[in-house]
N, C-alpha and C positions, 0 to 999 in steps of 0.2 A: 902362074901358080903363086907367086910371091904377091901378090895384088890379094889373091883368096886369104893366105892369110893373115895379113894385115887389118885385112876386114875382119875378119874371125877374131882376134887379136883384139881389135878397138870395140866390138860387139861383145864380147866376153869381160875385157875392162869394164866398161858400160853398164854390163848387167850385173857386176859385181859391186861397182858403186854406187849403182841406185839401189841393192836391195841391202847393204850397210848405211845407206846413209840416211834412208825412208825407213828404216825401223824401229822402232821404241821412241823413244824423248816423252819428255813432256807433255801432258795432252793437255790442252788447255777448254775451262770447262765457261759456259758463260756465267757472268757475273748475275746475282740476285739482280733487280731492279731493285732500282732507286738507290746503290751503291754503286759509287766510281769503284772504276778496276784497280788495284793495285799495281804498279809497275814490277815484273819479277827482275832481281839483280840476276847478270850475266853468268856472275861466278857467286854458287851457294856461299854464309858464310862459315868459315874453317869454324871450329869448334877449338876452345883454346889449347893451345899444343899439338893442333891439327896440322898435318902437313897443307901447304896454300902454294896452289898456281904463282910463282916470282913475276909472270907478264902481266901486262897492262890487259885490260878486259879487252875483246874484241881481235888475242893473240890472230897472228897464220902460226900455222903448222911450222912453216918454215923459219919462224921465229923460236921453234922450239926442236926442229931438229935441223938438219944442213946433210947435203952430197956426203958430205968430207966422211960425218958420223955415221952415217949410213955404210958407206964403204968400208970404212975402218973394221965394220965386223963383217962385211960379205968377202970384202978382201978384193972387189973389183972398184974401178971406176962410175961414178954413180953421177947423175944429172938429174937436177929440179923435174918433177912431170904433175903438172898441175893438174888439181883435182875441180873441174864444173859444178859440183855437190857441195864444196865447201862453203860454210857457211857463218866463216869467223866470226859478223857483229854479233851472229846470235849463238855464240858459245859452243858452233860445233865445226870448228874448223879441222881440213882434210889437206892431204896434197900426197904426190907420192912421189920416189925415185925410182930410177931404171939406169939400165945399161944401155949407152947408145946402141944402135942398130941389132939389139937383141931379143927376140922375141920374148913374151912373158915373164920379161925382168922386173915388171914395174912393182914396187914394194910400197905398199898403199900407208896412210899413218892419219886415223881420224880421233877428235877426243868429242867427245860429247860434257861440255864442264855441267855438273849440278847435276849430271844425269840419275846418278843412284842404282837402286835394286833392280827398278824397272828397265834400266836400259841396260844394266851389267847384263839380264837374261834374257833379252831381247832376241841377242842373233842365235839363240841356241834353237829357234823356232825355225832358221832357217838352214841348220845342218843336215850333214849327210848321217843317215842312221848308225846308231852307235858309234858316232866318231866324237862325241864330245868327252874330254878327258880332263880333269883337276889337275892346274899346273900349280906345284907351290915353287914361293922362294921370290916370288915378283909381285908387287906392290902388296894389298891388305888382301886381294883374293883374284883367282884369274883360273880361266878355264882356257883351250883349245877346242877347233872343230873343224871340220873338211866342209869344204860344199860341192855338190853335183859337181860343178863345173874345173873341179882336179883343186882350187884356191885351199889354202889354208886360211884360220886366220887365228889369232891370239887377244883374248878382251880380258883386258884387266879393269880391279875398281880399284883405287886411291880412294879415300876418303869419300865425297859426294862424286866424283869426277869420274868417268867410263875411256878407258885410251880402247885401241884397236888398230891393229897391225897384219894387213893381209895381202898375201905375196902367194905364187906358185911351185910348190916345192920342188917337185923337177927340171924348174932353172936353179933353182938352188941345192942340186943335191949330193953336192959337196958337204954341207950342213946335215947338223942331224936337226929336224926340224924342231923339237923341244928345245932345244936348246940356242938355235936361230929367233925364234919364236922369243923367250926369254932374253936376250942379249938386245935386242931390237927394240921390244918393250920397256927394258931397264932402263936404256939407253935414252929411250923418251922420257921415261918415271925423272931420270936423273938428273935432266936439264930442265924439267918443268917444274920439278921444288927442291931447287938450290939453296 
């Protein structure tokens, strides 16, 4: 029985990070003929007095958050859990933590850089009905939303830049999920423009 869910477990992770990490970005159109492409920079640029990514292009996740931070607000012990999805040189890097040997602990942490308007509303396509709710008080605008499958998640915009942060509330329900949700994301906001 412990075997079943495991598998359930890594299938559920699975279907939760391909369908955050496959949706919205950038869509890339083909070039007119007889123009070279332009190459797009990794990280939009800030606008002056614009809050700016402190990492070198091409960040991991883990260059922008760590166990220690993660734990410090869940209040457990947390371990690295790398993300297959992530996609650091091209500006959408992922990774997540968990609780060793605890089911649906894994607290996912993706940023999409340059992303914008288009990828801020992206996952809202993929929510559970009327679960999406306007979070204020964390970066320039951010919403919540449940998905089928019990996940929460929290998407925030900075500037050009999209974070997202998605975890399962009933490992966590010691938290009240708004404000888990917020603490989590800040948390990121705060180390990635120092």
């Amino acid at each position: 029985m412990r075997i079943g869910k495991r598998i359930t477990t890594l299938a559920l992770t699975a279907f939760v990070t391909a369908a955050l990490s496959g949706c919205g970005g950038a869509k890339e159109s083909p070039e007119p003929a007889g123009e070279p492409a332009a190459a797009a920079p990794a990280e939009a640029p800030a606008a002056s007095g614009a809050a700016k990514i402190h990492l070198p292009t091409g960040w991991a996740m883990q260059d922008a958050i760590s166990a220690a931070d993660v734990g410090a607000i869940t209040g457990q012990t947390m371990t690295y859990f790398p993300d297959a999805g992530s996609k650091a040189q091209e500006g959408r890097p992922s990774a997540g933590y968990n609780v060793p040997g605890k089911d649906f602990s894994v607290i996912r942490f993706a940023a999409v850089v340059g992303g914008g308007d288009a990828e801020f509303e992206s996952t809202k396509g993929f929510a559970a009905p009327g679960s999406v709710v306007e979070v204020a008080g964390v970066g320039d605008k951010a919403y919540m939303c449940d998905f089928v499958t019990g996940a929460t998640v929290i998407v925030v915009q900075k500037g050009p830049d999209v974070l997202r942060v998605d975890w399962q509330p009933k490992t966590y329900a010691e938290h009240d999920k708004v404000e888990l949700g917020k603490k989590l994301a800040g948390k990121l906001i705060e180390n990635l423009y120092k």
